[in-house]
TORTOR-339497 format. One record per residue (C-alpha): x, y negated, z negated. Coordinates in steps of 0.02 Angstrom, whole numbers, plus 50000, padded with zeros to 5 digits. Example, Ala and Ser with C-alpha at 12.3 -4.5 7.8 and 13.67 -1.06 7.14 Angstrom:
<atoms>
506155022549610;506845005349643;
</atoms>
This chain:
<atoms>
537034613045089;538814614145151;539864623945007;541664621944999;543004631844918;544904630144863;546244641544854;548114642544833;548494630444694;549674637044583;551394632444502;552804628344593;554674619044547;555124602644619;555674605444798;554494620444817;552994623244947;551394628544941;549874629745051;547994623345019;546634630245113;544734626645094;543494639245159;541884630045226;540154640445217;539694633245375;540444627945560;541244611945545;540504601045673;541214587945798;540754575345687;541404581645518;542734573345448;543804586245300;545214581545199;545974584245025;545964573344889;546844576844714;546474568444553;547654569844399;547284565944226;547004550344193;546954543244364;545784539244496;545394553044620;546684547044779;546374552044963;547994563145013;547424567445196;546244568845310;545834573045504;544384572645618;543804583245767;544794574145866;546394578745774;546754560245702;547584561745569;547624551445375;548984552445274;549174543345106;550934537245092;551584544644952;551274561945051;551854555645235;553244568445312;552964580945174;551154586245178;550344592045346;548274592745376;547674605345487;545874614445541;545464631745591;543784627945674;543694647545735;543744651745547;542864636245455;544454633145353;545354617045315;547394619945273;548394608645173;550334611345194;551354602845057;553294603145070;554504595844958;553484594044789;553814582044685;553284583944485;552124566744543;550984579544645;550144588944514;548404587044515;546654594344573;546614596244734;544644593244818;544344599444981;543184586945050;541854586845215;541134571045271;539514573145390;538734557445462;536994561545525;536014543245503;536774545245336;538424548245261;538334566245155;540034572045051;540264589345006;541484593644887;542324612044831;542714616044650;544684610744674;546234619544630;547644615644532;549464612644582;550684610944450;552504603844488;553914608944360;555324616344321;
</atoms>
């Protein structure tokens, strides 16, 4: 069982930065793709980004040139750069791991929570 965990969420103003990473129990495989999703209250939970092994990159649109995927496959850790916040941003943030072995199997961390304000 692959275990996922968030950290870095936190409370920022509009305009601010802050980093997501995901620590993954295991190694993340060749054929693993991780992302982030975020869900805020009241809404569906929305894909933000994601990238494979191959370093193809996802991003939704409402995050394009302001939020930047990356892996650390030495460290089993999955980063989530987000510039320019906008008050629309707060949510949960997932960290997600997709493994396709005959089946499809999601693992999912906790999440963390990014606030927007001022």
């Amino acid at each position: 069982q692959v275990q996922l965990e968030e950290s870095g969420g936190g409370l920022v103003q509009p305009g601010g930065s802050l980093r997501l990473s995901c620590a993954v129990s295991e190694s993340i495989f060749s054929i693993d793709v991780v992302g982030w999703y975020r869900q805020a209250p009241g809404k569906e939970r929305e894909l933000v980004a994601e990238i494979t092994s191959s370093a193809i990159t996802y991003y939704a649109d409402s995050v394009k040139g302001r939020f930047t995927i990356s892996v650390d496959n030495a460290n089993n850790a999955v980063y989530l750069q987000m510039n320019s916040l906008k008050p629309e941003d707060t949510a949960v943030y997932l960290c997600n791991l997709r493994r396709t072995v005959l089946a499809t199997y999601n693992y999912w961390g906790q999440g963390t929570q990014v606030t927007v304000s001022s």
